[in-house]
Backbone bond lengths (Angstrom), bond angles and torsions (degrees), N, CA, C in turn:
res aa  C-N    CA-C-N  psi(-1)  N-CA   C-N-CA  omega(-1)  CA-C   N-CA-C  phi
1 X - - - 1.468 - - 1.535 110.07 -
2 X 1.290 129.48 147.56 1.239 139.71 -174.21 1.847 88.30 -96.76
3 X 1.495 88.91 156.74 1.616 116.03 154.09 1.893 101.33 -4.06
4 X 1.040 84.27 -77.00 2.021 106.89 -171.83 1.365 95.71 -39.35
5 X 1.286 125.24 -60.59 1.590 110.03 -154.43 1.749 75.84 117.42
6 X 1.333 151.42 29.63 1.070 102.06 -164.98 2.007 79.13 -149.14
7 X 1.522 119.83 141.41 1.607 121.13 -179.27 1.377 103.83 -51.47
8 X 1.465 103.32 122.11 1.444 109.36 165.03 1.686 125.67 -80.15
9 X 1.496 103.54 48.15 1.542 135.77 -156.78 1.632 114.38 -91.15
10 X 1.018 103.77 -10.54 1.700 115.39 -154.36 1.583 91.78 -58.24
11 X 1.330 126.62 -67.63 1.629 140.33 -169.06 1.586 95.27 -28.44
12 X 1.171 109.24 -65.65 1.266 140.27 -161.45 2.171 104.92 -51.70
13 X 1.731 86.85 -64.77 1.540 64.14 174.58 1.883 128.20 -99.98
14 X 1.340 88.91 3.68 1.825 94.40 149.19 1.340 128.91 -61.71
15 X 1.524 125.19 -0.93 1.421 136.22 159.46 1.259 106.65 -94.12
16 X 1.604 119.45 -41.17 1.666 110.69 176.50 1.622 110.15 -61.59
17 X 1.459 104.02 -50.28 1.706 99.59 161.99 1.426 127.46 -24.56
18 X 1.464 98.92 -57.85 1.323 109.36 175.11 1.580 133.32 -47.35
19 X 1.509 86.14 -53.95 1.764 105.40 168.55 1.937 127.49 -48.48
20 X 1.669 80.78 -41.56 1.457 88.19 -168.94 1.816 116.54 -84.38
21 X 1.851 111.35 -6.72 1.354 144.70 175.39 1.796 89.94 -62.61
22 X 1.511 94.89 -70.57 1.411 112.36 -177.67 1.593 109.24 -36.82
23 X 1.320 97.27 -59.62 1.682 94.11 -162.00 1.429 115.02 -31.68
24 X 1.144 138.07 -12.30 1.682 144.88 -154.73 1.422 102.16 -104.79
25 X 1.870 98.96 -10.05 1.612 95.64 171.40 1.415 132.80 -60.47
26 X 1.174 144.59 -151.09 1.656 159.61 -151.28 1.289 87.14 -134.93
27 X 1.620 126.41 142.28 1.264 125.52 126.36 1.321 127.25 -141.52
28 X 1.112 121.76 157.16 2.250 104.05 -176.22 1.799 109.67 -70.68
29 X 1.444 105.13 122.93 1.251 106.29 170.32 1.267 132.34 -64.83
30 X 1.351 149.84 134.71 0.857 165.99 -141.62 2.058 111.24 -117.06
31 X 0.902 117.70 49.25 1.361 118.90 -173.68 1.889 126.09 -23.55
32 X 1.241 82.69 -42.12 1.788 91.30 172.03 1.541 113.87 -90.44
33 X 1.770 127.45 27.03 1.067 104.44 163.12 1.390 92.24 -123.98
34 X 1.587 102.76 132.56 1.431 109.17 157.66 2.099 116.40 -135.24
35 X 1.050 100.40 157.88 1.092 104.01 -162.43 1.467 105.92 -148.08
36 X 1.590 121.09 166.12 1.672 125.56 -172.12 1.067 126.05 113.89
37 X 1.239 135.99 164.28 1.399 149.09 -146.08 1.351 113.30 -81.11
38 X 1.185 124.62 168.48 1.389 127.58 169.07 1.289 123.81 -66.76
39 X 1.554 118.10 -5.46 1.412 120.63 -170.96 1.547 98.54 -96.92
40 X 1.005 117.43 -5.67 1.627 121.82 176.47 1.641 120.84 -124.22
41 X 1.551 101.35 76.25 1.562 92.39 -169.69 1.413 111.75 -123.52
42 X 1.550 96.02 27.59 1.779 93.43 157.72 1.451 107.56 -105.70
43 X 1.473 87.22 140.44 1.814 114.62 -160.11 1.694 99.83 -66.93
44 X 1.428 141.24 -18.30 1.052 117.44 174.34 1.414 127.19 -91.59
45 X 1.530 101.29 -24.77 1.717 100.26 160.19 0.926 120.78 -91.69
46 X 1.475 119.34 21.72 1.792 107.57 169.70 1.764 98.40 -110.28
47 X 1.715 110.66 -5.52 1.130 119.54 173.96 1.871 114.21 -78.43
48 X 1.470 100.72 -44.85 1.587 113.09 -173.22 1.904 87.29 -73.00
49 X 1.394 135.01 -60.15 1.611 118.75 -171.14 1.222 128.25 -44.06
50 X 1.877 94.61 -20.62 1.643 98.14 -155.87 2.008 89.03 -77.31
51 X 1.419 96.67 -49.02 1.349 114.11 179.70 1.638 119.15 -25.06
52 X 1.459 106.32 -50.69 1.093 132.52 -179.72 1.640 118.28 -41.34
53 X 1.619 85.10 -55.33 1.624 98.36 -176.80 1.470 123.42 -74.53
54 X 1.336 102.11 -26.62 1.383 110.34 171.68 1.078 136.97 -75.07
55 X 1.797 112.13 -40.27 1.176 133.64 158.43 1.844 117.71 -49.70
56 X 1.218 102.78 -43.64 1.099 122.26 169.74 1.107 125.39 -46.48
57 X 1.551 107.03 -46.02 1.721 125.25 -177.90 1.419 97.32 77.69
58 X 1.408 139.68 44.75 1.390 166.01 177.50 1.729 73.04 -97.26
59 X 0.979 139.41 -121.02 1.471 176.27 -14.45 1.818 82.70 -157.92
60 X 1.174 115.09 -45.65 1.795 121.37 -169.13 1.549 93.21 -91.41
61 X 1.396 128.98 -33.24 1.202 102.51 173.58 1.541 133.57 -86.61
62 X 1.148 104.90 -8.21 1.627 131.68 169.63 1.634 112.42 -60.63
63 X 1.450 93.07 -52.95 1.739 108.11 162.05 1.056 122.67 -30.79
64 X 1.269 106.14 -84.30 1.778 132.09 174.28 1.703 114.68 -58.94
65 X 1.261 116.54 13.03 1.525 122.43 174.79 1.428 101.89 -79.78
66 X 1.299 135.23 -60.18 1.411 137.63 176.40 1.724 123.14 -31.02
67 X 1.244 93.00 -61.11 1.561 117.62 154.83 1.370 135.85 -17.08
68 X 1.286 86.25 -78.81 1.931 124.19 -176.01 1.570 114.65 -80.34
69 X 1.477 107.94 -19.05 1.675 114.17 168.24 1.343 111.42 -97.04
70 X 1.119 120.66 -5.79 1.401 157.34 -168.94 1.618 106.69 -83.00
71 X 1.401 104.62 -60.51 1.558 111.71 -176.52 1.556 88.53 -89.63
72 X 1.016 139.36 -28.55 1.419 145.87 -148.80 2.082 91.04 -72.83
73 X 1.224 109.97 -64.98 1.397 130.60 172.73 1.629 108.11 -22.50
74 X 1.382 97.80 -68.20 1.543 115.58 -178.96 1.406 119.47 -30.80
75 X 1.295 103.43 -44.05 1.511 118.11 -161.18 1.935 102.74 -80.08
76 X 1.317 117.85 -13.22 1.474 124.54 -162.50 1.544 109.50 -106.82
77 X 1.102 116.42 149.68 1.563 105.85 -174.50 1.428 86.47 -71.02
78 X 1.472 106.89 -171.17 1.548 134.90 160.65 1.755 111.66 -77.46
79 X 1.599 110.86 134.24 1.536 118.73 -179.72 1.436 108.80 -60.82
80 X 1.515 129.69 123.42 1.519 159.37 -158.42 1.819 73.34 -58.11
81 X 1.670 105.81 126.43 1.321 114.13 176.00 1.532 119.83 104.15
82 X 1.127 104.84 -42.36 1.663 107.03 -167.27 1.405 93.94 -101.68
83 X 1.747 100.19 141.24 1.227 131.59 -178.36 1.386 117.61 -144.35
84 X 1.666 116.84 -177.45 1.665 105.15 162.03 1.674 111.01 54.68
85 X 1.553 85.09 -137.50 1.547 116.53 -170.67 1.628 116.59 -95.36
86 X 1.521 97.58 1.78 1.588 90.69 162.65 1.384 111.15 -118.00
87 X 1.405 114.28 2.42 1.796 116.20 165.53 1.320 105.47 -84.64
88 X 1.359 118.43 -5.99 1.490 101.52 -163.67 1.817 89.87 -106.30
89 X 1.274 110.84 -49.24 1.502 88.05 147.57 1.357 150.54 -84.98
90 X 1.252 100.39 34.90 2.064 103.05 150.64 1.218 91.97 -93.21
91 X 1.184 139.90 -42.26 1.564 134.46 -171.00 1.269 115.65 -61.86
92 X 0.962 129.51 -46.95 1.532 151.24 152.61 1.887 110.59 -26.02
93 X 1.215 103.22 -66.72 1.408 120.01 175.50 1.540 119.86 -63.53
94 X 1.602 103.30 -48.57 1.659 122.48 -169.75 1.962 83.65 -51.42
95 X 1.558 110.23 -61.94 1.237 108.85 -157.63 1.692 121.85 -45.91
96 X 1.928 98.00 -47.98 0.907 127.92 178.18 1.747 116.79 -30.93
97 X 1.715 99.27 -30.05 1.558 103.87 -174.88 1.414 108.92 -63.63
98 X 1.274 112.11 -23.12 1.573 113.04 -141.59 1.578 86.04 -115.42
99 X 1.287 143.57 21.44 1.343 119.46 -179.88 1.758 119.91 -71.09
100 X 1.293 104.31 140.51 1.358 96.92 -155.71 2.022 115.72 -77.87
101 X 1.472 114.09 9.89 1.645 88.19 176.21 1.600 91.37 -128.27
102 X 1.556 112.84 36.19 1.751 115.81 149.41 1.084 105.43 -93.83
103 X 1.852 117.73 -41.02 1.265 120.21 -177.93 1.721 124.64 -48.64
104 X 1.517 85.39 -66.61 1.931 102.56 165.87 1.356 104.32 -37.20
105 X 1.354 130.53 -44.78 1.574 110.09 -162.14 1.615 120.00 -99.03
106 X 1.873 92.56 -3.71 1.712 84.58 157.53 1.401 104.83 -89.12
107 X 0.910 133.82 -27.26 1.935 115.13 170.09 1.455 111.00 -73.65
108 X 1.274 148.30 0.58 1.306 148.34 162.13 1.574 93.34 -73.28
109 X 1.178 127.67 -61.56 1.441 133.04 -136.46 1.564 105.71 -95.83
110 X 1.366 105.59 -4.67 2.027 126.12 159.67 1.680 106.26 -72.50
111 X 1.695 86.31 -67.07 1.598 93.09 -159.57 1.760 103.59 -68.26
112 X 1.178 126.06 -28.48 1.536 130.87 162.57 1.302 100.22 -41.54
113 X 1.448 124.91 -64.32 1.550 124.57 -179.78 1.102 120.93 -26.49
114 X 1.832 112.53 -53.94 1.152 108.83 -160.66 1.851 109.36 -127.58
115 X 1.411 94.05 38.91 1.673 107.87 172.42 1.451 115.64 -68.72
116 X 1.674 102.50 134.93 1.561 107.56 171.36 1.291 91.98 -144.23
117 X 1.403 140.27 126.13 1.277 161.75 146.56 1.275 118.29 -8.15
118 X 1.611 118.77 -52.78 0.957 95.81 172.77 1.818 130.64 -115.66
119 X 1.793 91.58 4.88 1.616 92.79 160.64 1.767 115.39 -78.09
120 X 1.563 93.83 -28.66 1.960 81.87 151.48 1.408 142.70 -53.65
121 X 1.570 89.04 -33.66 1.613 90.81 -174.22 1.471 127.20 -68.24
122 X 1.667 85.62 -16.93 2.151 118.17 -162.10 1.416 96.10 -83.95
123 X 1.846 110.85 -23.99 1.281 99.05 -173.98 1.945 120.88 -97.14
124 X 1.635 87.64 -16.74 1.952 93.08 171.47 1.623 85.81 -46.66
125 X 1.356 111.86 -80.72 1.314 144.16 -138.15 1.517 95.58 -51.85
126 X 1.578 133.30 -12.73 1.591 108.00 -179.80 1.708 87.95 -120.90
127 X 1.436 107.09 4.63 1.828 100.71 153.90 1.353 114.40 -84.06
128 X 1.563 103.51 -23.18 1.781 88.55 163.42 1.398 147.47 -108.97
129 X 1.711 82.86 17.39 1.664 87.01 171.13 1.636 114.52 -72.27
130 X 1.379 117.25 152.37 1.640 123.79 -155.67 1.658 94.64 -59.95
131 X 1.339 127.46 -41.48 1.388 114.85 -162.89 1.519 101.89 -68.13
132 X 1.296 110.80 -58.50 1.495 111.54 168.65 1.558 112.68 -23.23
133 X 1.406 119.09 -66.93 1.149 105.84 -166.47 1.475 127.30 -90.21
134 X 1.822 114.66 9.08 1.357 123.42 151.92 1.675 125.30 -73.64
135 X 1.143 96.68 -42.12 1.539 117.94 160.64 1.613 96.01 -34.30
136 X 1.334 100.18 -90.20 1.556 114.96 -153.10 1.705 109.76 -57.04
137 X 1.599 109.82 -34.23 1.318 105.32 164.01 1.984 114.25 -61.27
138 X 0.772 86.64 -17.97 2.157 74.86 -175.10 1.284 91.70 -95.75
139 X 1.676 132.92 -16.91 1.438 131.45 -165.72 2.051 85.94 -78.06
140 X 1.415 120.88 -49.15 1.306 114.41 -174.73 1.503 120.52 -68.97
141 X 1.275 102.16 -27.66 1.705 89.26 177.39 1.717 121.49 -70.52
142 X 1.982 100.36 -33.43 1.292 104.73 168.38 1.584 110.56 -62.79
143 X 0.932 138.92 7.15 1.771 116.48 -165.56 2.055 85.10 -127.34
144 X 1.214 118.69 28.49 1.738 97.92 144.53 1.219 111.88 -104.62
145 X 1.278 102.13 -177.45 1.990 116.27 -150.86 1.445 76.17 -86.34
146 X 1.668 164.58 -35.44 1.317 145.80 -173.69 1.339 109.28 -73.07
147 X 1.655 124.64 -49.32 1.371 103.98 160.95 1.452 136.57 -71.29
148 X 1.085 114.40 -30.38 1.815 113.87 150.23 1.535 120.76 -19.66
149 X 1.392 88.43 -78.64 2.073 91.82 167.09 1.441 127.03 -45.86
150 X 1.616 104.35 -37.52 1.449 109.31 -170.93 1.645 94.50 -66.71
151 X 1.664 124.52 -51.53 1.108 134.42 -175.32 1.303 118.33 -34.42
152 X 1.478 109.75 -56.33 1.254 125.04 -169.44 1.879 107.57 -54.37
153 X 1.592 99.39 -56.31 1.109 100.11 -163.39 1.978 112.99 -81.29
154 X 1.252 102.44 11.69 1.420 115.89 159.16 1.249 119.45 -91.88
155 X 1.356 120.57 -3.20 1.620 121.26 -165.32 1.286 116.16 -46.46
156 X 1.238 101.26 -63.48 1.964 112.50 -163.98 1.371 80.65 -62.12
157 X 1.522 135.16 -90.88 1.523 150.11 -175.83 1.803 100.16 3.45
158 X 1.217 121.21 -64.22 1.391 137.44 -157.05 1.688 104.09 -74.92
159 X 1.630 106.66 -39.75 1.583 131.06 178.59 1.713 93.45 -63.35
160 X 1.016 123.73 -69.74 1.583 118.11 -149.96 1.539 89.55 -103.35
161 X 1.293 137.11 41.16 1.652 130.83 159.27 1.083 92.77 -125.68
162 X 0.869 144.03 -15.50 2.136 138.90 -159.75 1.753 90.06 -102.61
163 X 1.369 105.38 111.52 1.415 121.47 135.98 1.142 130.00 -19.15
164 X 1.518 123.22 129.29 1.896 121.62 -164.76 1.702 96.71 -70.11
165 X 1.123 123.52 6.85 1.837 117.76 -159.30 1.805 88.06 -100.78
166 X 1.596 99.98 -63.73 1.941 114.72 -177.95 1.773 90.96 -43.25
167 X 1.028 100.80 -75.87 1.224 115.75 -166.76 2.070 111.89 -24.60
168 X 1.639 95.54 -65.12 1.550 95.71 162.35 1.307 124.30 -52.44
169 X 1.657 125.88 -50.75 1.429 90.93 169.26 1.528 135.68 -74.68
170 X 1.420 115.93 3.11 1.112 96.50 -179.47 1.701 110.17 -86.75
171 X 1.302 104.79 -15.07 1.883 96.70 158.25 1.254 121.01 -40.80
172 X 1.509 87.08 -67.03 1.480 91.57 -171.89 1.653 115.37 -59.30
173 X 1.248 131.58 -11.06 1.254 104.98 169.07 1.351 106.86 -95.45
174 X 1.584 138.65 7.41 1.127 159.87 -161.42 1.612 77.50 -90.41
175 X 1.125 132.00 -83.44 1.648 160.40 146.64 1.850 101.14 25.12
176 X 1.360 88.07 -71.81 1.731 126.15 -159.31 1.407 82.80 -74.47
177 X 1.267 126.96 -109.23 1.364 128.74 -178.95 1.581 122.77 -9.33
178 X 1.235 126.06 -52.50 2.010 132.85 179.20 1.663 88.67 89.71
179 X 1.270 134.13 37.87 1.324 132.94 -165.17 1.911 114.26 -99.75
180 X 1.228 84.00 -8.68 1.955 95.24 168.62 1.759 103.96 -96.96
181 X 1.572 96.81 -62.66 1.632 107.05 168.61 1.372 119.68 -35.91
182 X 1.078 122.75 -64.72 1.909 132.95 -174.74 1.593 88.70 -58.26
183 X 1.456 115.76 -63.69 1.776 98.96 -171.58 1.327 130.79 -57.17
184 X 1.756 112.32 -18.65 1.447 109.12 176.74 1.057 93.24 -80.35
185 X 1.620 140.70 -51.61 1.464 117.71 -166.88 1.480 130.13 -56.47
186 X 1.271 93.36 -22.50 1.234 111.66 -162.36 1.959 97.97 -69.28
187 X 1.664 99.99 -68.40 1.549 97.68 160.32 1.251 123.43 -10.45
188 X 1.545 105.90 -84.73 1.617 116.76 -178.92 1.271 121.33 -45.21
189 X 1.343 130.00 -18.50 1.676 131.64 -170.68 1.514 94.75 -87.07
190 X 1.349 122.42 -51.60 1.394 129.16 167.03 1.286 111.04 -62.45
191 X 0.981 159.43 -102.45 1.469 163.12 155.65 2.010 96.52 23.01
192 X 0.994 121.74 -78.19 1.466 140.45 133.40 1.236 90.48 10.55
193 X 1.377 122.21 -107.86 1.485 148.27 171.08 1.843 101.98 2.12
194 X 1.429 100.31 -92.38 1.061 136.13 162.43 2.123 112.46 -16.37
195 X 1.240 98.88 -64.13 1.472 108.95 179.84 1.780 113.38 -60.88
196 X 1.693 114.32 -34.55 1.208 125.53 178.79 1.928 107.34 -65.41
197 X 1.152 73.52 -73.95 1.382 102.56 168.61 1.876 121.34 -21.89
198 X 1.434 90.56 -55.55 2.139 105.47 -176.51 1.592 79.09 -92.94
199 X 0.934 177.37 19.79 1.513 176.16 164.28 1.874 91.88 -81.46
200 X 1.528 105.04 -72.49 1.718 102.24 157.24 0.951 123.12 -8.08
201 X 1.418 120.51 -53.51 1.707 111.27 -141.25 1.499 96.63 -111.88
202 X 1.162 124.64 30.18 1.458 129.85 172.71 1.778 118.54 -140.68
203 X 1.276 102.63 146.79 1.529 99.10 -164.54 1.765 103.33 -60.40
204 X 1.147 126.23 171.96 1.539 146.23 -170.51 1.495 101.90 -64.51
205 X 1.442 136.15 -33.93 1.300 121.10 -165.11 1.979 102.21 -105.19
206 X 1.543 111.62 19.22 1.183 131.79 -172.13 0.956 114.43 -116.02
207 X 1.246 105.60 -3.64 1.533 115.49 -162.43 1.775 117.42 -85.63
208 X 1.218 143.67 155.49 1.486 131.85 178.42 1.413 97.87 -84.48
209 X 1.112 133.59 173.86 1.402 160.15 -178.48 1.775 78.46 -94.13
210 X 1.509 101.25 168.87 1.276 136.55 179.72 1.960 108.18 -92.57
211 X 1.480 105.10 -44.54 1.571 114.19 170.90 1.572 111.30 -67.16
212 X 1.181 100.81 -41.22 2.382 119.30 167.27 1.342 91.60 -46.75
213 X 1.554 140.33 -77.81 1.260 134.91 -137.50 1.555 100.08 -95.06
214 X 1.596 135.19 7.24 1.178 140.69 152.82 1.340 119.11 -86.55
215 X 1.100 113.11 -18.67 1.715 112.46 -154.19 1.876 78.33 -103.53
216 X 1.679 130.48 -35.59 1.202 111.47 175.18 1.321 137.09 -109.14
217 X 1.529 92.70 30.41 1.996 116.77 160.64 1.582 103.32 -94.70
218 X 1.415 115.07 -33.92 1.545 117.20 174.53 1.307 100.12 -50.66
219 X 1.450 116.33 -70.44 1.567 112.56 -171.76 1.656 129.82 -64.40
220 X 1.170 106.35 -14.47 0.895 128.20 -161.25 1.912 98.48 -96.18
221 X 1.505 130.11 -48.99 1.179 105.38 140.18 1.170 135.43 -86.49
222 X 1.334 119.81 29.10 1.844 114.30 155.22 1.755 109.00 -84.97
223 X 1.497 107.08 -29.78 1.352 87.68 145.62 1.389 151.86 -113.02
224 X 0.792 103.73 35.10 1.561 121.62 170.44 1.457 123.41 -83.20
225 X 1.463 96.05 -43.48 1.859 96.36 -164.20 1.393 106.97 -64.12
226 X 1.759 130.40 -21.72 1.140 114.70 175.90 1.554 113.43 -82.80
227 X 1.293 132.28 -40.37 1.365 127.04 156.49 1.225 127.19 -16.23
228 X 1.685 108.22 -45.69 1.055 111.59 -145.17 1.536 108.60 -88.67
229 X 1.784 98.12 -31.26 1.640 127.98 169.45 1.370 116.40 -41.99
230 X 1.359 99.19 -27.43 1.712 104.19 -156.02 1.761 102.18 -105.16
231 X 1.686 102.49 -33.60 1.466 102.98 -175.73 1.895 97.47 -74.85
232 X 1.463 137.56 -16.88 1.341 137.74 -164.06 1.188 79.52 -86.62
233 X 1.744 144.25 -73.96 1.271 126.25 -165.43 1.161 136.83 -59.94
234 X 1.918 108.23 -16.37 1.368 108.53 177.07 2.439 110.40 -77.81
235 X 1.570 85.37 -22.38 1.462 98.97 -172.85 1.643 90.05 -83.31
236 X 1.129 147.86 9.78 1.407 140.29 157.13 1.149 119.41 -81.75
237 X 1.517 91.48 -63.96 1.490 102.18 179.25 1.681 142.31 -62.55
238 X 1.732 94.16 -22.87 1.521 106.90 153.73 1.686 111.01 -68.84
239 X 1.197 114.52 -76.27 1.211 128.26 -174.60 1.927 97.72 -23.78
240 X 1.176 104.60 -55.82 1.921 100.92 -151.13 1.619 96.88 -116.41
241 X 1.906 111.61 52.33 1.437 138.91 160.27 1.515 111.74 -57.87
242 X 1.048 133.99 -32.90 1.198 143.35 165.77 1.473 128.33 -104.57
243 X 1.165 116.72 12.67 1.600 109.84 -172.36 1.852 78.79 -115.59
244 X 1.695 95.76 154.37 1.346 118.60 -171.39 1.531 111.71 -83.92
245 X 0.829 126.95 -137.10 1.705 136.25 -172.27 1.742 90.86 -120.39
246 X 1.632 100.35 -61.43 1.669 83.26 -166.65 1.565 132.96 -53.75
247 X 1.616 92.64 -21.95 1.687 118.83 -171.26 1.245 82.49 -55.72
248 X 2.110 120.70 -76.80 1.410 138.09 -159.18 1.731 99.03 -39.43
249 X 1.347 120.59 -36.93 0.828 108.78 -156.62 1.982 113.28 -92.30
250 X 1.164 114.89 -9.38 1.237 145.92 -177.04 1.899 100.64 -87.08
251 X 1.516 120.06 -41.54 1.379 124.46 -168.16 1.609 106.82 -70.85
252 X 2.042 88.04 -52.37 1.474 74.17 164.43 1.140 140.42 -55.47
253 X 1.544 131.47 -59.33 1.201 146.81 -149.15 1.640 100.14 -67.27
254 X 1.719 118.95 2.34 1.358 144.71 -175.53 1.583 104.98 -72.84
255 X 1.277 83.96 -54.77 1.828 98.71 -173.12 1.875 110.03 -90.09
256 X 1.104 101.44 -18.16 1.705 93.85 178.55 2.091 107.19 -86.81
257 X 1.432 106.98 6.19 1.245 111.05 175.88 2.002 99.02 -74.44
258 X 1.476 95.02 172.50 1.598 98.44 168.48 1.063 111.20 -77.59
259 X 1.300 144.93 -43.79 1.550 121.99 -173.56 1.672 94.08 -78.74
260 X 1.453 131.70 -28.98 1.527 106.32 -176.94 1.490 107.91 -70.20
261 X 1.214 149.64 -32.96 1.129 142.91 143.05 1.698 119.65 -21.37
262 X 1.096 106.22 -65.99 1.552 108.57 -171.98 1.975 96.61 -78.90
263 X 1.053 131.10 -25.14 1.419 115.13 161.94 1.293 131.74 -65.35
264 X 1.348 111.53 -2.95 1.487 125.65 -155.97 1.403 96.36 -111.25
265 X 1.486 118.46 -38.48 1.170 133.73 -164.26 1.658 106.25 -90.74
266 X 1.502 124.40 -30.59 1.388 136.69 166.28 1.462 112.16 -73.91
267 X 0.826 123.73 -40.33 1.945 128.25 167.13 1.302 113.12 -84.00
268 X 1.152 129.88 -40.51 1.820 99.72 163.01 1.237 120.08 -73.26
269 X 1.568 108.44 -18.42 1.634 90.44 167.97 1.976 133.76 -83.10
270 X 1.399 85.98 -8.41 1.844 109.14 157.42 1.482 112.53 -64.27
271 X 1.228 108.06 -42.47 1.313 107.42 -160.36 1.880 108.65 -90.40
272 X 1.900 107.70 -17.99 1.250 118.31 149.91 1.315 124.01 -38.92
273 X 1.586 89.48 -74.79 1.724 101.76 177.68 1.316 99.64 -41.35
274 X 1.648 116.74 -77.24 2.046 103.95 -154.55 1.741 96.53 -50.38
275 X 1.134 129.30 -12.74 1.492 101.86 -171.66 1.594 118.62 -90.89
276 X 1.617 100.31 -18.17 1.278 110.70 162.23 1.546 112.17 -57.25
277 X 1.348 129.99 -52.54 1.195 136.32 -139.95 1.855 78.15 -94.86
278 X 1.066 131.50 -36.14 1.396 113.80 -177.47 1.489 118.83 -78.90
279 X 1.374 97.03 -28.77 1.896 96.61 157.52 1.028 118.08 -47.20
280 X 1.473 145.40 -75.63 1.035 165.10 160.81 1.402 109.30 4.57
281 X 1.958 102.42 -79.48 1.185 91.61 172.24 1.362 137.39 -96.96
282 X 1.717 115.62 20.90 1.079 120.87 137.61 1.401 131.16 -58.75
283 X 1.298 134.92 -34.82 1.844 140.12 165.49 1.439 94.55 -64.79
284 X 1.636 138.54 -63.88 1.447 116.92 173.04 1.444 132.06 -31.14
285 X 1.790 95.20 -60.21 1.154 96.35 -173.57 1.623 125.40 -72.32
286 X 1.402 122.20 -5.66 1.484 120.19 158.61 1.032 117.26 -105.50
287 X 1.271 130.38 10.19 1.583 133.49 171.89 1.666 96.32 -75.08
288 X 1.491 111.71 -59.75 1.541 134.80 -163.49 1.620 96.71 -62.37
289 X 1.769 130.45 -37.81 1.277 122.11 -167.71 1.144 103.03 -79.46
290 X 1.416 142.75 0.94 1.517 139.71 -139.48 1.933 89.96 -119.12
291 X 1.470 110.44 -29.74 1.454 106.11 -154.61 1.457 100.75 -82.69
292 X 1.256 103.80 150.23 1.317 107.59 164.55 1.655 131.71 -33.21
């Protein structure tokens, strides 16, 4: 906790931001991997979901989660208390949340939920139109932990060179996408996580109240959403350095279609689920590093 009372976490999940920006990237599908639950064991929709994720660049950014929370860590002091051999297992555990083919299979076991054949099919098909997949290729190169850094340290640079016109559309696909929205929630579910979780690692009369750790996720996303505004436009505006106005203006008009609507609306809620399921075992896994 900082000064405030409040996770000195922000760095940290301005890379998950990042990740989850990414997810909308390109990646080469892999035909022989399939993966998912028992409730989905016909081989062609576990073939078209897998597709999904990959195409998606879901599947490459899931990858690079280990990584990127990885460098993300670095940047944060150590949690007030932990030392030795029990800092090295919160680290151990913290990671543990994020391993990447638990992750993959809570977004398999969403989009399985809510599979229909042929709004799948509507959705390969506007992952493979060429802009789509120039887009999503510059969306993947921006989402490793070397362009991250580079990003970062372009921020202001990228802020005060972009034209008030670039600048508007990339709201608006900021807008279109829910790509500020999904990352603050996303924060707070973890953050959340996190607060339960370090609650563990302190004796019972140390502990926060349950109304304590609500009253400082409230504040805690009142400040966020502008952070968060500013880190989505700076991650646009690097990312889409080379794409023109008409392109920007063509990507959008991508997502204000009906299936880009309903694709937009089916992948953040994938990316809900894995964040649920990484909460989860993020509060385990620092509850468990804290004990004796």
């Amino acid at each position: 906790m900082s000064k405030t009372g409040l996770p000195v976490i922000f760095p940290l999940f301005a890379i998950l931001a990042g990740v989850m920006f990414a997810g909308t990237a390109a990646a080469a599908v892999d035909p022989g991997k399939v993966v998912g639950g028992s409730h989905a064991d016909d081989l062609e929709k576990r073939t078209v979901i897998n597709r999904v994720i990959d195409k998606s660049g879901m599947g490459t950014a899931i990858e690079q989660l280990p990584e990127l929370v990885a460098a993300g860590m670095e940047q944060q002091p150590p949690p007030p208390g932990l030392e030795g051999e029990r800092l090295e297992r919160f680290k151990t555990g913290f990671l543990k949340a994020f391993e990447p083919g638990e992750v993959r299979k809570a977004v398999f076991d969403h989009l399985s939920n809510y599979y229909d054949s042929k709004r799948f099919s509507e959705l390969l098909a506007l992952l493979d139109k060429p802009l789509v997949r120039k887009m999503t290729a510059l969306e993947k190169e921006a989402g490793t932990p070397q362009a991250q850094r580079e990003m970062m340290e372009m921020g202001k640079m990228l802020l005060e060179g972009t034209s008030p016109a670039r600048l508007e559309f990339v709201k608006k696909i900021d807008q279109a996408t829910g790509a500020t929205r999904t990352a603050v929630e996303t924060q707070i579910m973890m953050i959340h996580a996190m607060m339960v979780g370090s609650n563990q690692m302190v004796a019972a009369e140390e502990r926060i109240s349950d109304d304590e750790i609500e009253r400082r996720l409230k504040q805690i996303r009142t400040q966020f959403v502008a952070p968060a505004e500013q880190y989505t436009q700076i991650a646009m505006l690097y990312t889409y350095q080379s794409v023109d106005g008409e392109e920007l203006r063509d990507y959008l008009g991508l997502y204000q279609t009906g299936i880009g609507r309903w694709s937009v609306e089916l992948l953040q809620g994938a990316w809900k689920r894995a964040s649920e399921h990484i909460a989860s075992r993020l509060a385990d896994g620092l509850g468990s590093s804290g004990r004796p």
